[in-house]
C-alpha positions in Angstrom: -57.5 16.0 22.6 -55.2 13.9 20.4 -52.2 12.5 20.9 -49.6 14.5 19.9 -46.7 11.8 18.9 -47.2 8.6 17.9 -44.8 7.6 20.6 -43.1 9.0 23.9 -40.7 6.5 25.6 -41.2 8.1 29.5 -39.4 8.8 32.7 -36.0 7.1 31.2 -32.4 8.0 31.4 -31.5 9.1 27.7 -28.1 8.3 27.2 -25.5 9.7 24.0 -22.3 10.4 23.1 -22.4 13.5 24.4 -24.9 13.4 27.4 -26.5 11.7 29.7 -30.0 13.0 31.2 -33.3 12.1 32.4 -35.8 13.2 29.8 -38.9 12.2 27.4 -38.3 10.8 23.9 -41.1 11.7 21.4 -41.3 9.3 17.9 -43.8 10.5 14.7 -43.2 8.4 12.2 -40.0 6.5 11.7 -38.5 9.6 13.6 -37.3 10.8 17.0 -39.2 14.1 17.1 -38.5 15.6 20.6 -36.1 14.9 23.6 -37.1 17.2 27.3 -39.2 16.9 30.1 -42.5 16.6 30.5 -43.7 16.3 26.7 -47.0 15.7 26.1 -49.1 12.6 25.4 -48.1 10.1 22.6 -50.9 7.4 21.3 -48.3 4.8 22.7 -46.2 5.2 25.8 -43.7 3.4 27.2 -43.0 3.8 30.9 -38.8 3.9 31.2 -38.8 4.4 34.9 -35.4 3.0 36.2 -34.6 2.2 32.5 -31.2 3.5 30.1 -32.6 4.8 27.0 -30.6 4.1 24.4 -29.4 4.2 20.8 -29.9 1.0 19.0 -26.3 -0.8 18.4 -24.8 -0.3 15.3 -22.7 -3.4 14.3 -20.4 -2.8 11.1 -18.3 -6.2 11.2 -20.7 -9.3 10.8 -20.7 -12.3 8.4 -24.1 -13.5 7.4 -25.3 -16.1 5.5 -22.1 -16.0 3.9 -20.0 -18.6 2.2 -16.0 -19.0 3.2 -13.5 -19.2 0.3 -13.6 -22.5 1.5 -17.6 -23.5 0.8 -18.1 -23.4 4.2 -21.4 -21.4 4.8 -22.3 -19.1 7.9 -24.8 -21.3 10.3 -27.2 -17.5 10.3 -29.6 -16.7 7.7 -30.5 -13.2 7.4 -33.5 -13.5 9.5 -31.5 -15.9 12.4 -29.0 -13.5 12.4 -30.9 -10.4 12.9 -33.3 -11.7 15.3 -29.5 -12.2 17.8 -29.0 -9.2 16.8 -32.3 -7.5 17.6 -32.4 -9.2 21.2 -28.7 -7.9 22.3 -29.9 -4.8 21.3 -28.3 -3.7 17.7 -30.4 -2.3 15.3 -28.0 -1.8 12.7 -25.9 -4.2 10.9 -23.3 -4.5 8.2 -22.4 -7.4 6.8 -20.1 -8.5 3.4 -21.5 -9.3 -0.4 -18.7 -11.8 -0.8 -16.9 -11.8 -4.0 -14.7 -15.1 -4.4 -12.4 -15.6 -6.9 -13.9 -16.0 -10.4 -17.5 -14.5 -9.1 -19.3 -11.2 -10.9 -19.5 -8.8 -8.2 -22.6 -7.3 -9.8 -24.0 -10.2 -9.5 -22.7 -11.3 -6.4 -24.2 -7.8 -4.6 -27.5 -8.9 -6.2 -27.6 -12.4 -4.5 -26.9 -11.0 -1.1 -29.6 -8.3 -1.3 -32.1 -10.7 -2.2 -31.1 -13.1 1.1 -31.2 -10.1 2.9 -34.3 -8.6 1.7 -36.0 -12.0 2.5 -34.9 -12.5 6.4 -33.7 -9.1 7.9 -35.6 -7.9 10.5 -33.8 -4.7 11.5 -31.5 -2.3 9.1 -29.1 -3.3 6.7 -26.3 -1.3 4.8 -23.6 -4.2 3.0 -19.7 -4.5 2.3 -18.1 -5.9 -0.1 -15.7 -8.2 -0.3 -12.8 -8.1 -3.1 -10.9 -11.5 -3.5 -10.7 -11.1 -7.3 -9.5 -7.5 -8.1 -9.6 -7.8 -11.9 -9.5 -4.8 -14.7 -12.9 -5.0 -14.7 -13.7 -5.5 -11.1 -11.5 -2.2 -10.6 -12.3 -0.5 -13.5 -16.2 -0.8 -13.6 -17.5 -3.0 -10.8 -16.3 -1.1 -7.6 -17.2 2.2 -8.9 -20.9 1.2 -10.1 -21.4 -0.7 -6.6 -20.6 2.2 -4.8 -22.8 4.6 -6.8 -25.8 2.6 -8.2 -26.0 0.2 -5.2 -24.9 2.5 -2.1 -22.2 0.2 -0.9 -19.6 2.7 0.2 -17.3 0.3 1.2 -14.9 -2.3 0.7 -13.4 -5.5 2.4 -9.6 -7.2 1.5 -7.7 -9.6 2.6 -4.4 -9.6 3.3 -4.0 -13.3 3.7 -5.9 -16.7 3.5 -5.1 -18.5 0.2 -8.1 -17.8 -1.9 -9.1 -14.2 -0.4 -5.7 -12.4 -0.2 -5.0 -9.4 -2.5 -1.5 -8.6 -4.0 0.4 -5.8 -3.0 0.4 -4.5 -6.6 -3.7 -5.4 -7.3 -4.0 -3.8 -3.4 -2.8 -0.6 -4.5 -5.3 -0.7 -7.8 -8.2 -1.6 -5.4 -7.2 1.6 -2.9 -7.2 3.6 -6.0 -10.8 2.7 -7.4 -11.8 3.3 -3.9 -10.3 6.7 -3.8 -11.6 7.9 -7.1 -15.7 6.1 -6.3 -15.2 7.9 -2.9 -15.2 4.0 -1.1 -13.9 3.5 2.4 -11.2 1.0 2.4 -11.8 -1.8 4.9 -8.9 -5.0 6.0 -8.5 -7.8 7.4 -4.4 -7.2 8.1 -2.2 -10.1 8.7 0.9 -11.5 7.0 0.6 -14.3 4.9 3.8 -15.6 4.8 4.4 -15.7 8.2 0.9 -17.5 8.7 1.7 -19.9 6.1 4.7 -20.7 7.1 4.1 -21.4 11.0 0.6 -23.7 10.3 2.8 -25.6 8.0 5.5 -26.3 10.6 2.9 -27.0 13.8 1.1 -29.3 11.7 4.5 -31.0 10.1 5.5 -31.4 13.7 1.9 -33.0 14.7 0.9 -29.6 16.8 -2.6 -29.6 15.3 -4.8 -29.3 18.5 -6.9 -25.9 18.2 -4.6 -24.3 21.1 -2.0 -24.1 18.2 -4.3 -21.7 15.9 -3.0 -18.9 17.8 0.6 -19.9 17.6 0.1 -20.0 13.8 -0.9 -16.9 13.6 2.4 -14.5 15.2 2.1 -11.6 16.7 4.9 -10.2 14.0 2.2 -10.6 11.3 -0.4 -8.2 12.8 2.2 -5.5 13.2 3.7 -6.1 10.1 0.7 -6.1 7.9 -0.4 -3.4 9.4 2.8 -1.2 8.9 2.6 -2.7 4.7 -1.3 -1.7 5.0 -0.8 2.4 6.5 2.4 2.6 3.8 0.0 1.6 0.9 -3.3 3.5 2.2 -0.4 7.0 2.4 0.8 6.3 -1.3 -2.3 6.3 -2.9 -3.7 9.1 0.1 -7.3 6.4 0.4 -8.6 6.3 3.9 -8.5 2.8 5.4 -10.6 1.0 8.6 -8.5 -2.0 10.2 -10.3 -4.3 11.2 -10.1 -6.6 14.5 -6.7 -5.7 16.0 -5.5 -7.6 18.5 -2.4 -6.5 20.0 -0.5 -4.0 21.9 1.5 -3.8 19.4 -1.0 -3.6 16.4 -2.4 -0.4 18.3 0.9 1.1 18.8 1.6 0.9 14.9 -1.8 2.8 14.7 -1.4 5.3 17.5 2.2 6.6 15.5 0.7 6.5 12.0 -2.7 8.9 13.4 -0.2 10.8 15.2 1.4 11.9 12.1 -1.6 12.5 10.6 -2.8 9.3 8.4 -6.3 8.9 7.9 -6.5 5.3 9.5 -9.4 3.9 11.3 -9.6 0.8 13.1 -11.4 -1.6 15.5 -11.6 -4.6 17.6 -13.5 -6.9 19.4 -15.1 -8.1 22.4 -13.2 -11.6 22.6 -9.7 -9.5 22.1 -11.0 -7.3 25.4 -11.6 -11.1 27.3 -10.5 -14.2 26.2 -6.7 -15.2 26.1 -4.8 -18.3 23.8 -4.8 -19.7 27.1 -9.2 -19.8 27.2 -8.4 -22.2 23.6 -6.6 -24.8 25.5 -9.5 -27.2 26.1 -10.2 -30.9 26.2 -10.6 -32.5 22.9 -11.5 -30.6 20.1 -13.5 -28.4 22.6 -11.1 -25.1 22.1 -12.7 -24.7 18.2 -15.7 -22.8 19.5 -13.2 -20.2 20.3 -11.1 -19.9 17.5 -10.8 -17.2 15.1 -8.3 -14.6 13.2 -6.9 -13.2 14.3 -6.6 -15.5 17.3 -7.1 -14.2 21.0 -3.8 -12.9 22.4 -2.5 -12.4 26.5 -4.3 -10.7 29.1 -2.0 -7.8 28.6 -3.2 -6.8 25.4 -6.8 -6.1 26.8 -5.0 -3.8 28.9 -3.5 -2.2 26.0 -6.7 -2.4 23.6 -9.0 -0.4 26.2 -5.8 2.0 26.8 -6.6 2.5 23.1 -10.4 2.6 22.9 -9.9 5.6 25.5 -7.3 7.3 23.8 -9.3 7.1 20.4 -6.9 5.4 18.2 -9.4 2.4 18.2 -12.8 3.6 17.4 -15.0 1.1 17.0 -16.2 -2.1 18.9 -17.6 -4.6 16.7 -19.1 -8.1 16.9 -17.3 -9.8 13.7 -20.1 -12.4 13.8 -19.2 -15.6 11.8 -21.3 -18.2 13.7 -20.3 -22.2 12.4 -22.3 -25.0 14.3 -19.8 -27.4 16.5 -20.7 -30.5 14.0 -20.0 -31.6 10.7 -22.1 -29.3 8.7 -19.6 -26.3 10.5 -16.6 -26.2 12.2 -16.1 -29.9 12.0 -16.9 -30.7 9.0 -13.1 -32.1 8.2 -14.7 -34.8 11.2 -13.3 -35.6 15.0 -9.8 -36.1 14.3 -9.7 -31.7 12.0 -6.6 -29.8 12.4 -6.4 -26.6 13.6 -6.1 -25.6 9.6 -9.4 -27.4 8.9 -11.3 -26.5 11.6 -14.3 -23.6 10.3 -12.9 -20.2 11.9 -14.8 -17.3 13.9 -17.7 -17.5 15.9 -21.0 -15.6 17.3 -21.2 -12.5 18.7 -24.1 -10.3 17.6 -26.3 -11.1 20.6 -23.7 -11.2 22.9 -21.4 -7.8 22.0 -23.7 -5.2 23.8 -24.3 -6.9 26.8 -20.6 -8.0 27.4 -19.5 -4.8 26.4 -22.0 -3.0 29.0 -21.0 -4.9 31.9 -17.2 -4.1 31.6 -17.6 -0.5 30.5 -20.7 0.4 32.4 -21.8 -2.2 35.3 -17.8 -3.1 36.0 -17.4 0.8 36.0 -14.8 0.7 33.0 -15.4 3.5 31.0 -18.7 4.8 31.5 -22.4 5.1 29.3 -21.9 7.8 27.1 -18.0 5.7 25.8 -20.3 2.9 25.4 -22.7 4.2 23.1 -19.7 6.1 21.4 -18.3 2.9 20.7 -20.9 0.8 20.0 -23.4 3.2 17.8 -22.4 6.8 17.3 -18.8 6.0 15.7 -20.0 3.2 13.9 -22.9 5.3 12.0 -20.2 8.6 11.7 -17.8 6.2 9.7 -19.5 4.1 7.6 -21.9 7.3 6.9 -24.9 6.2 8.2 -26.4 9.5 8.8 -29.9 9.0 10.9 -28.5 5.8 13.1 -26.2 5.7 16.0 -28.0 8.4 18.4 -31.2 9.7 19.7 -31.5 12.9 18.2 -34.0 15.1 16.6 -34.8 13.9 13.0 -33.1 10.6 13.2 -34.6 7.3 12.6 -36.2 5.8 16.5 -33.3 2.8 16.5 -33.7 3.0 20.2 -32.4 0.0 22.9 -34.4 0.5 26.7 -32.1 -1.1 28.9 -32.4 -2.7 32.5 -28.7 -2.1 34.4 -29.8 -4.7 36.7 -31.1 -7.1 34.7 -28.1 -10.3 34.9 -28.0 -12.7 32.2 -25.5 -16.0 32.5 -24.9 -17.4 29.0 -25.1 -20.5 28.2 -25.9 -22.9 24.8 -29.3 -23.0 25.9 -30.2 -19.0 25.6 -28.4 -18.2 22.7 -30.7 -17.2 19.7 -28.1 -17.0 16.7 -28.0 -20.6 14.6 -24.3 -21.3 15.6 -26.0 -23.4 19.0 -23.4 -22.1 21.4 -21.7 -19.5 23.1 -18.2 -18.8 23.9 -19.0 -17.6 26.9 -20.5 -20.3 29.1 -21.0 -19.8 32.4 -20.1 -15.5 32.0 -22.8 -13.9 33.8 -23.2 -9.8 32.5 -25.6 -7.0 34.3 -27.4 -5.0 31.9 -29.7 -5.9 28.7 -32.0 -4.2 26.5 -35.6 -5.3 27.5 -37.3 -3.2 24.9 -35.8 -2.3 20.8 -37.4 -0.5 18.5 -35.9 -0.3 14.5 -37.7 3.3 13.2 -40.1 3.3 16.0 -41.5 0.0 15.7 -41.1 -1.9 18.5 -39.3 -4.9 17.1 -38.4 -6.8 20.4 -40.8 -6.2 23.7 -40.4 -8.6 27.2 -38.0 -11.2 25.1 -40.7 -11.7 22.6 -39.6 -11.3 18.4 -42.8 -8.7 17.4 -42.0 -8.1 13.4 -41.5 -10.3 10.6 -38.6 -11.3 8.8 -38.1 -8.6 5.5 -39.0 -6.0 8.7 -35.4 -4.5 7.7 -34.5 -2.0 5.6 -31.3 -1.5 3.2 -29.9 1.2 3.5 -28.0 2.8 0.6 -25.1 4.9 1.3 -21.3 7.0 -0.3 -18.4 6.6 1.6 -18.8 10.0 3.6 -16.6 12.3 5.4 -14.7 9.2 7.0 -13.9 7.8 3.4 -12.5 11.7 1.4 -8.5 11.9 1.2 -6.6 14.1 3.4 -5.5 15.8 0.3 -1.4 15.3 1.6 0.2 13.7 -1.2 4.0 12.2 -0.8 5.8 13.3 -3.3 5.9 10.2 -5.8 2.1 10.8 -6.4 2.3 14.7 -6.3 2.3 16.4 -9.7 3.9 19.4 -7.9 6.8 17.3 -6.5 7.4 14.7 -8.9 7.9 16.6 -12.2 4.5 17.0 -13.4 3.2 13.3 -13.3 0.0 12.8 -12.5 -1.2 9.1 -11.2 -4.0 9.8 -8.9 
């Protein structure tokens, strides 16, 4: 008799959402087919005895192969990049088409496909980045990206010199977005305030990299973020912040979904664990840990998984923006950089799954099904990515078969992405994925890479349910309240 599924994936512990139970997953195709007991033969099988059974990780923060506003390019390729990501279990990923000032965005989208069609080797959907919100960037750009190219949505910057948006060319942006059906995403701080403290530190010769997070006050997340929900109500666009860090930051969030704003918003695993305090290191040792915004006190973990459980952060993602420690990265201003000149971000695509499983699952945190909420289902539900995130019927087989038991100590010497280290040294986690699969093909089996780079797929997409307006206008943009004007 034949086989009746390409695939069944045996004897494992399926885990969703929604629910967690022992059960049989069958693949055809590029498709999960069946989930229940006792299904019959598939030409394959895979024996999940003991094993979590898993949706692949959906990671919608991640810089690749990109360049800084500062010519400063991403240590990952597309294929380096994906491979980490493969091996910590994400089969999804979503990185930025960088538009820098004075660029063609057209063009600029066309570039990154091409990299990415070259090296991915699991699925791709893209971002992309406005830094140069011109007439015809609003006007035509944004709305043709978003309908001829499936990139449903879009990155600003609410600071750094040569990336920050206006609050005047901000509101046009929010408006394109609203009218192509785009989902607004931002990284949130306040400028000024930034400015302003680096210039000070360094004036006063504080320019060790322990001082990057006393450049960046805590006053500037709250703030921006308060300037960012005001704008996103004006013009009634949806918005996703990105990487909050503070109490604070998720208290301004908290009040403006509690009244009914449609606001979205993550953070990361290095907000959950390290502190300012995990910077202050020998040398110029405490770069491999900066980034923006900088890590904060213990008590805003605290008040960051307070908010993951409470749903007013949705999201965990990696923000991936590996630099080598040398000359060709984060030191490329040489031995004696500043704080200011030192590259900024680091890896985490590998590393986000596992550290996220041992404090929510193996530390007893907040349990399988949060994790997978967290980490795959809300991710795909926002950004609109339809068949990823879960293990249902008719969705693609991005599937992650995990070891609970399996420990893993990082160190520079296991990590896979190009950056060559790991802020974590010495961290040891329990539980990692020992078998992925991107559509049903198995793309990573006992630690061993088993497709080629180009294995990924793009994956077009509209802004989705997560990205339509609430429809409640304040009155300065309602034609019934404001004498007949209409601006929107």
């Amino acid at each position: 008799m034949s086989a009746s599924y390409d695939l069944v994936i045996r004897g494992g512990t399926v885990v969703t959402a929604s629910d967690t139970v022992r059960a049989d997953v069958a693949v055809s195709g590029e498709s999960v087919v069946a989930v229940g007991k006792d299904l019959p033969a598939g030409a394959r099988e895979i024996d999940a005895t003991g094993r979590l059974v898993m949706p692949g990780g959906v990671d919608p923060h991640c810089h690749i192969e990109q360049m800084t506003a500062a010519g400063l390019v991403n240590a990952d390729t597309f294929e380096t990049a994906t491979v980490s990501a493969a091996f910590g279990g994400t089969t999804t990923v979503i990185p930025f088409a960088a538009q820098h000032v004075g660029l063609n965005l057209r063009q600029v989208v066309a570039d990154y496909k091409a990299l990415a069609a070259r090296g991915a080797v699991v699925d791709y959907a893209l971002h992309m980045i406005i830094a140069d919100a011109t007439p015809e960037t609003v006007a035509s750009d944004i709305p043709a990206m978003v309908e001829a190219e499936g990139i449903g949505s879009i990155k600003m910057f609410m600071t750094y010199d040569r990336l920050k948006v206006d609050d005047e060319r901000f509101l046009d942006v929010l408006l394109a977005a609203r009218q192509s059906g785009a989902l607004v995403c931002v990284h949130a701080e306040n400028h000024g305030m930034i400015s302003w403290m680096s210039r000070k530190l360094v004036e006063k010769g504080f320019v060790a990299p322990k001082y990057h997070a006393m450049s960046h006050p805590r006053l500037a997340e709250t703030e921006a973020f308060t300037r960012l929900i005001a704008m996103s109500e004006l013009i009634d666009q949806p918005i996703m912040i990105f990487h909050v860090s503070t109490a604070e930051g998720a208290a301004v969030i908290r009040e403006a979904r509690g009244r009914g704003v449609k606001v979205f918003a993550e953070t990361c695993p290095h907000y959950l664990i390290l502190t300012a305090e995990d910077v202050d290191l020998p040398g110029l040792e405490g770069a491999k840990r900066m980034f923006s915004p900088p890590a904060r006190s213990a008590s805003d973990h605290g008040a960051l998984w307070r908010a993951l459980g409470l749903g007013d952060l949705q999201v965990v993602s990696s923000d991936h923006a590996p630099f080598r420690f040398d000359e060709t990265g984060k030191l490329r201003a040489g031995p004696s950089a500043t704080f200011k000149q030192i590259g900024n971000g680091m890896p985490g695509l590998e590393s986000r799954l596992p550290l996220m499983f041992d404090a929510m699952v193996s530390q007893g945190g907040m349990g399988l099904q949060k994790f997978v909420e967290l980490t795959a289902t809300n991710p795909a539900r926002i950004y609109n990515l339809a068949r990823k995130g879960s293990i249902a019927v008719g969705g693609d087989a991005d599937i992650a078969i995990w070891d609970p038991d399996c420990s893993v100590t990082f160190s520079d010497a296991t990590v896979r992405d190009a950056a060559g280290y790991t802020p974590y040294p010495g961290r040891t986690v329990r539980g990692w994925p020992q078998t992925v699969l991107v559509r049903g093909t198995t793309v990573i089996a006992d630690g061993v890479l088993a497709v080629k780079p180009g294995f990924g797929r793009y994956l077009p997409r509209a802004g989705g349910e997560a990205a339509r307006p609430t429809g409640h206008l304040v009155r300065e943009v309602d034609p019934h309240r404001n004498f007949g004007a209409t601006l929107l």
